[in-house]
NUDO-470931 format. One line per field, with one value per residue (C-alpha): residue number from 1; residue in three letters; x, y, z. Coordinates in steps of 0.02 Angstrom, whole numbers. Each point is the difference from the previous one (the first is absolute). Layout:
tipa: NUM,...
drense: Ala,...
px: X,...
py: Y,...
pz: Z,...
***
This chain:
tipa: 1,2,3,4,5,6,7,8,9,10,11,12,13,14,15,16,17,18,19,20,21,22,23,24,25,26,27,28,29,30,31,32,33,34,35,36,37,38,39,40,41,42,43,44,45,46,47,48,49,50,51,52,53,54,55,56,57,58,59,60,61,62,63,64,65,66,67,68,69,70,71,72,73,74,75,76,77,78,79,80,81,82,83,84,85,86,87,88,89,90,91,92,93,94,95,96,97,98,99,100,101,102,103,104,105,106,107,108,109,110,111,112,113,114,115,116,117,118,119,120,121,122,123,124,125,126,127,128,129,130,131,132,133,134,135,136,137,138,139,140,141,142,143,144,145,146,147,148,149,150,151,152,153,154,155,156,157,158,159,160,161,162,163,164,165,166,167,168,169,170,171,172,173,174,175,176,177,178,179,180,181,182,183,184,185,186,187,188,189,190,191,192,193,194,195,196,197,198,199,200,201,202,203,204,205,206,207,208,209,210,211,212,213,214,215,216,217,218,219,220,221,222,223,224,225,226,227,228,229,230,231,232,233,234,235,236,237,238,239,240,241,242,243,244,245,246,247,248,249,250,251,252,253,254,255,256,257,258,259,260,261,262,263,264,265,266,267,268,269,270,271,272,273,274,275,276,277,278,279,280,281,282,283,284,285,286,287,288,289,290,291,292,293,294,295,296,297,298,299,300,301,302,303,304,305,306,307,308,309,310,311,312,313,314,315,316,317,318,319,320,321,322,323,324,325,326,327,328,329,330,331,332,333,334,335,336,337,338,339,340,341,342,343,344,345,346,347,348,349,350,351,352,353,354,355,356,357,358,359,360,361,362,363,364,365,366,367,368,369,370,371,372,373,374,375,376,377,378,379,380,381,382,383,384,385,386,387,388,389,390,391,392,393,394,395,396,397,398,399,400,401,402,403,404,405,406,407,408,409,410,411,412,413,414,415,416,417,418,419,420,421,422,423,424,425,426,427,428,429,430,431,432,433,434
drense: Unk,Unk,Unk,Unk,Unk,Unk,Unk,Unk,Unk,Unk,Unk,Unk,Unk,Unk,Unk,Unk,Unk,Unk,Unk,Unk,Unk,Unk,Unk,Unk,Unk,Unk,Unk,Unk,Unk,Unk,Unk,Unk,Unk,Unk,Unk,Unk,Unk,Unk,Unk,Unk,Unk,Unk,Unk,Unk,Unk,Unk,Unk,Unk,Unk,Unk,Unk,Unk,Unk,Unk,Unk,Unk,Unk,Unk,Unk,Unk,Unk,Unk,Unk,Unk,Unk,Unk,Unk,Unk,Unk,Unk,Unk,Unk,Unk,Unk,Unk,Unk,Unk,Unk,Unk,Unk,Unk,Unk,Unk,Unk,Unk,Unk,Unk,Unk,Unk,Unk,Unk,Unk,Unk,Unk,Unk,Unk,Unk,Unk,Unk,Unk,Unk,Unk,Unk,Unk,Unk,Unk,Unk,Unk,Unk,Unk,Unk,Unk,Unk,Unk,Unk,Unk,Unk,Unk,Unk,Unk,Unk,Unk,Unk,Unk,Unk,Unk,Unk,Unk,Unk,Unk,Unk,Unk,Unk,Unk,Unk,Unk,Unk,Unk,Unk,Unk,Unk,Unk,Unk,Unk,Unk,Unk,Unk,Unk,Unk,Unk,Unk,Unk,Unk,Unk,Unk,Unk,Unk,Unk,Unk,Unk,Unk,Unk,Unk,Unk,Unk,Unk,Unk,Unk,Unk,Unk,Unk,Unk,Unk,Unk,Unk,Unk,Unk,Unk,Unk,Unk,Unk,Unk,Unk,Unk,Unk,Unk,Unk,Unk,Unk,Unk,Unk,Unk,Unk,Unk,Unk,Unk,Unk,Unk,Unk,Unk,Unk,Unk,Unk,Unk,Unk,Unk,Unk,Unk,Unk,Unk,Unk,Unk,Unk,Unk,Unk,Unk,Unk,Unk,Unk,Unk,Unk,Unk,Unk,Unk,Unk,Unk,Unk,Unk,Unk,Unk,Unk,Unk,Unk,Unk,Unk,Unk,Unk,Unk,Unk,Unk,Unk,Unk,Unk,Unk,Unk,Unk,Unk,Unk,Unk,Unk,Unk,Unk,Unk,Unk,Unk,Unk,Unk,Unk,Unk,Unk,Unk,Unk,Unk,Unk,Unk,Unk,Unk,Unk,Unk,Unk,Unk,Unk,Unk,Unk,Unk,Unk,Unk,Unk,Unk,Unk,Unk,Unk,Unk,Unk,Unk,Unk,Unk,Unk,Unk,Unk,Unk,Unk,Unk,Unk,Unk,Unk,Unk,Unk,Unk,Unk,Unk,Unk,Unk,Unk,Unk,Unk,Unk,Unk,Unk,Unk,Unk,Unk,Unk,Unk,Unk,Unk,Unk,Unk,Unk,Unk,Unk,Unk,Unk,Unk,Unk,Unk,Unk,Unk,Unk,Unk,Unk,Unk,Unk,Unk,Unk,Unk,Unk,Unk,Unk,Unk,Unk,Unk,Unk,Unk,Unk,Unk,Unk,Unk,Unk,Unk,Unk,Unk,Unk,Unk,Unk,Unk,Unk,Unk,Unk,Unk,Unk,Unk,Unk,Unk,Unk,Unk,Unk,Unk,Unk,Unk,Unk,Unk,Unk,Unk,Unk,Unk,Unk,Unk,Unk,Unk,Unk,Unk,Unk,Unk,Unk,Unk,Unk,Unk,Unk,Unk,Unk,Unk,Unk,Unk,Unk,Unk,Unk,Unk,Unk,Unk,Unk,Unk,Unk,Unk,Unk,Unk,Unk,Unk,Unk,Unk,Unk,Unk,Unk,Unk,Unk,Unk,Unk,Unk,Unk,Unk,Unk,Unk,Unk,Unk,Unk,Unk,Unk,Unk,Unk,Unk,Unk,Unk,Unk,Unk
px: 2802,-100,53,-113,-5,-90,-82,-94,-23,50,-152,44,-25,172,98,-148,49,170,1,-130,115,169,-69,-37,175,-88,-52,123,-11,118,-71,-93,-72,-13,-146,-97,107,156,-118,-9,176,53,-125,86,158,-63,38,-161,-138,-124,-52,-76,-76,-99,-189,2,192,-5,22,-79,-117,-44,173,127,-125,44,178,16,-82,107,161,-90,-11,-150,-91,-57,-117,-13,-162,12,-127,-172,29,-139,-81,69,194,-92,-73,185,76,-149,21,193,3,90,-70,83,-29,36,-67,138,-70,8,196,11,-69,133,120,-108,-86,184,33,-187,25,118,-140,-92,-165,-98,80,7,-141,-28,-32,-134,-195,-98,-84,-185,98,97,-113,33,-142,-5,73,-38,94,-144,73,-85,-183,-18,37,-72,26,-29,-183,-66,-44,81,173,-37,53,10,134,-63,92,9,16,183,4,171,10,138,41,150,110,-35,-114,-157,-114,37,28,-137,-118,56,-33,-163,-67,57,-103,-155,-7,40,-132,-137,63,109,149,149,169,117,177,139,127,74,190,35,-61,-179,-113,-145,29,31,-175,-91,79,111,139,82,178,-17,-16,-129,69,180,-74,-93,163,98,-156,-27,190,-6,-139,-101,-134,-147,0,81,-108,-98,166,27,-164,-82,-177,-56,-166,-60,145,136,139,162,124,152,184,74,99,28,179,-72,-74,145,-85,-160,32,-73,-157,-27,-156,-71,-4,-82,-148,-26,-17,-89,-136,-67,-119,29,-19,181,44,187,96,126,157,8,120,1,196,35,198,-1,15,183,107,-32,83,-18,-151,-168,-77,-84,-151,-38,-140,-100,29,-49,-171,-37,9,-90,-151,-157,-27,108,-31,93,11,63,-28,-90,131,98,142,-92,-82,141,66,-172,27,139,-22,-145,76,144,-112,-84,154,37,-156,-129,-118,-26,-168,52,-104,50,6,18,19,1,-118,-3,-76,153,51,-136,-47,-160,1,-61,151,103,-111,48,186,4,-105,143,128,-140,-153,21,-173,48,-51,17,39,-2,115,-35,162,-84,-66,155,93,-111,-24,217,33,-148,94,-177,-49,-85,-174,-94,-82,30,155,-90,-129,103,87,-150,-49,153,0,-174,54,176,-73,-188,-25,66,-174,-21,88,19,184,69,171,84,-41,183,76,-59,32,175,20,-71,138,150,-60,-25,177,84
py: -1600,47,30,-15,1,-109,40,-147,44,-170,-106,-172,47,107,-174,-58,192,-34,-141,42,153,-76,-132,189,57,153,45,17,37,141,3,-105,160,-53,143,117,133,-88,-16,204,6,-125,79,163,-59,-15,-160,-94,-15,-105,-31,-163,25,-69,77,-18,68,128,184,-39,162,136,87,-144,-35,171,-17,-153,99,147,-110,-61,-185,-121,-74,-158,-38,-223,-17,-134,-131,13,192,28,177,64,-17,69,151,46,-24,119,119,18,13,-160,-85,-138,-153,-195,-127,-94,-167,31,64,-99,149,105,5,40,142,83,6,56,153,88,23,118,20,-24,-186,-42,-100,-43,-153,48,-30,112,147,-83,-127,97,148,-2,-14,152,-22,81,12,-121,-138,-93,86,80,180,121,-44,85,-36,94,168,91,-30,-13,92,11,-110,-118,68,129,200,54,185,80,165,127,160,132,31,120,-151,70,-143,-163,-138,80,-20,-173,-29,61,-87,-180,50,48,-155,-134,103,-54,-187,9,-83,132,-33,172,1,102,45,152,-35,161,-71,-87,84,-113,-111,155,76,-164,-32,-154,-46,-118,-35,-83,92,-80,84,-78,-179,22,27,-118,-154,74,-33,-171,-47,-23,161,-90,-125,128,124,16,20,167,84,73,51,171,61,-150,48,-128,111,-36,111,121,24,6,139,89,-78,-171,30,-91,-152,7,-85,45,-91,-37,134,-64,-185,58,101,-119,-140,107,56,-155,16,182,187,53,168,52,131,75,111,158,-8,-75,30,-172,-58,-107,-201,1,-160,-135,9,193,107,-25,174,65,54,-170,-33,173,-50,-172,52,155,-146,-128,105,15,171,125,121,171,88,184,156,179,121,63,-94,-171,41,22,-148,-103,103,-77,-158,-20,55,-120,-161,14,24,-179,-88,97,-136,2,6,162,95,169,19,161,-23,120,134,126,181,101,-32,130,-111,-97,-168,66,117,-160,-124,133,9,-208,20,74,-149,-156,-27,-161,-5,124,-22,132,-60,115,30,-84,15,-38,-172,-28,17,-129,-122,-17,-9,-131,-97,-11,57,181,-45,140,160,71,-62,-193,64,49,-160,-120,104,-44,-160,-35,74,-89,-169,-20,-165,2,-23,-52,-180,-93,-33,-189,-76,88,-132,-79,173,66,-182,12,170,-37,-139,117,109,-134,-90,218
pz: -247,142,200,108,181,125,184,39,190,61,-123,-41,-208,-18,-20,-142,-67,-12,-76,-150,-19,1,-159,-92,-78,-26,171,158,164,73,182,130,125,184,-17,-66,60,-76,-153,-31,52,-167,-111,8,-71,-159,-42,22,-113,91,163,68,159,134,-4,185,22,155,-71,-170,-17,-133,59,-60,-140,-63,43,-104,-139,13,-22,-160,93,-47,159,-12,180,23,75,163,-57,110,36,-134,2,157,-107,-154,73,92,-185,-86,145,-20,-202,-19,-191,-6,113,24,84,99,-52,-193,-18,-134,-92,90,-135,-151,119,10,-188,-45,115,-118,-122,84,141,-155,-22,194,79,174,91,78,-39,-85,105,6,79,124,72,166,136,145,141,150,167,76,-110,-166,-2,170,-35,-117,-173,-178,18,159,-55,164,-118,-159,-133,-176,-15,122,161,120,-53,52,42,14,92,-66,11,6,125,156,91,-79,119,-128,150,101,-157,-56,203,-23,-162,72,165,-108,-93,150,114,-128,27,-183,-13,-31,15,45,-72,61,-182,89,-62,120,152,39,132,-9,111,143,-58,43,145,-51,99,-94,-44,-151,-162,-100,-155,32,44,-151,-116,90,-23,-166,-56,86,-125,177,-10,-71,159,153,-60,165,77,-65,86,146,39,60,17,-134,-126,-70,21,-73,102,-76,-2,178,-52,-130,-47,-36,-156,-75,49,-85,-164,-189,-19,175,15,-146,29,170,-51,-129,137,126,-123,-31,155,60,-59,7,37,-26,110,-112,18,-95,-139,-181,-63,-56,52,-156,35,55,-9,111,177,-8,65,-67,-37,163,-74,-88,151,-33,-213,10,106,-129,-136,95,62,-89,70,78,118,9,154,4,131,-59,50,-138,28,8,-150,-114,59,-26,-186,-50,101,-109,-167,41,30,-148,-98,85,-22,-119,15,202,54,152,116,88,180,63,206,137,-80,131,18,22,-156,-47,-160,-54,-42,-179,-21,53,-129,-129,22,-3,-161,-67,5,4,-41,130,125,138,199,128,174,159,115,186,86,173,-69,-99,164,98,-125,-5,196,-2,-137,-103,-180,-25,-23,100,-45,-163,-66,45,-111,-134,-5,15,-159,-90,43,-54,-186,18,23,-84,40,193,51,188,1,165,3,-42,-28,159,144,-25,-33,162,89,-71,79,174,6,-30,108,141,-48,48
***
């Protein structure tokens, strides 16, 4: 006998669903959920061992996927007919395997009873993935904005470079250099898109001069657990100084909000026609997943960046103190991910530390072997460059960072920027409509 539960969001197919199931002795149905929400709620009981629900159902993300799969409940996603690759891609992105059609339920019985042998047995509905690639979109709409092709983005796996910057605690410079790098890239005309992951409180948006009370990271959970990120994507931005910036938390407290997989569904939409570069907070202790309804782990935005960049950038002081931390930071990333591709940042190099940026190479040497950069202090152009709300591009430290950025992103090549006219026309509006 199976249970199964049903959350059909309101689609005309739950009363075809019913009545397939109700000719199955084998097969009953021990809950119609008003929601999602009501959905989780059921599957924790224990009773259920399938869940039929609505591709398209509000709230159906990576988080209740791996709530189902914690309570040991099959999900089975029905597909609204004429959704095509757009409801494909959401059910891919998520982790859900299994997936029907809503015009061929006929199958819907015989799907339920092959799921018990196994994800080696189950097949889904959908075509196979020569069929199915999906086609770049950029924020421009169908071919107007950068795409896979222009070398200004590409990369080697046919998108932008995402660039995380990390590093301990002690605010060793890492929003000030994630600042920078964006500023480098969109003052040579390439498309870069700045992201805000700080789970401890976002200060981009203050550094460029943003005043904006909309947090483009919480719009960006909240369209993103609607199943509405892909097409409100635009929503979520603001430009500054040529950078797509998608803004922080508020405050610190609303971290609660950002959801598990909401970061990564974003940088994997924003990279199709950007360089992404990823402000992150400072610490890796993973919460664990939690049960659904509780607190996500805070520090799932800085883990899910770390994972999702293709390079990471580690930014530390030289005094003692920063340096043991940057030790240990160090030690303690690679324990997480031995495979990142990292570079050492050591900012603020001053004189009256009475040490050479040799000694300093030397004493990194001894906990990496990661590419190491030396940045200089400038506290007078620091200080100018944040009461004029602009990135720190002048004098040394500019120089520093152009360097990086040229070895960050190879193929950033002067680009004349596309794919931002209804972006910035979009912005000009709101800002007209305050």
């Amino acid at each position: 006998m199976w249970s199964v539960l049903i959350a059909a969001a309101g689609a005309d197919w739950e009363s075809d669903a019913l009545r397939m199931i109700d000719q199955d002795p084998e097969i009953v149905v021990i809950k119609r959920c008003v929601d999602v929400t009501d959905l989780l709620g059921a599957a924790t009981t224990g009773e259920a061992d399938v869940a039929l629900v609505a591709l398209d159902a509000p709230g159906l993300d990576q988080a209740a996927v791996d709530h189902l799969q914690r309570h040991r409940v099959r999900l089975v996603g029905v597909e609204p007919t004429g959704t095509g690759d757009v409801a494909r891609a959401h059910a891919r992105r998520i982790g859900l395997v299994e997936v029907v059609t809503d015009d061929a339920l006929n199958s819907l019985t015989e799907r339920l009873h092959r799921i018990d042998a196994g994800p080696a047995a189950v097949e889904t509905a959908w075509a196979s993935p020569d069929e199915t690639a999906e086609e770049p979109v950029g924020l421009s709409g169908g071919g107007g904005g950068l795409g896979a092709d222009d070398p200004a983005v590409a990369g080697e796996r046919g998108r932008g470079t995402v660039v995380a910057v990390w590093g301990p605690a002690g605010a060793p410079g890492r929003t000030t250099m994630a600042v920078s790098l964006a500023a480098s890239l969109a003052g040579r005309g390439v498309p870069v898109t700045l992201i805000d992951a700080d789970p401890y409180g976002g200060s981009v948006a203050q550094q460029l001069g943003i005043v904006e009370e909309v947090s483009g990271i919480l719009a960006a959970s909240r369209f993103a657990a609607a199943g509405e990120l892909d097409m409100r994507l635009a929503q979520t931005m603001r430009m500054a100084d040529g950078i797509r910036v998608i803004s922080g938390l508020p405050r610190p407290d609303r971290w609660t909000e950002v959801r598990p997989g909401t970061l990564a569904h974003l940088v994997e939409l924003v990279a199709r026609d950007s360089h992404v570069v990823i402000d992150t907070g400072f610490s890796l202790e993973d919460g664990g997943p939690g049960d659904f309804g509780t607190r996500p782990p805070r520090n799932s935005m800085t883990l899910g960046a770390l994972e999702a960049a293709d390079q990471i950038v580690i930014v530390g002081t030289p005094d003692p103190v920063g340096l043991t931390r940057l030790a240990r930071a160090t030690v303690e990333l690679r324990d997480l991910l031995p495979d990142a591709d990292t570079r050492v940042v050591v900012n603020r190099m001053r004189g009256s530390l009475s040490w050479s940026q040799r000694q300093i190479a030397d004493l990194v040497a001894g906990f990496t072997d990661a590419p190491l950069l030396v940045i200089p202090e400038d506290r007078a152009a620091a200080d100018r460059a944040l009461l004029a709300g602009a990135p720190l591009l002048s004098g040394p430290v500019g120089t520093a960072v152009g360097s990086l950025a040229h070895e960050l992103f190879p193929l950033a090549a002067a680009a004349k920027p596309r794919g931002l006219g209804r972006l910035r026309r979009r912005t000009a509006d709101t800002t007209r409509r305050r």
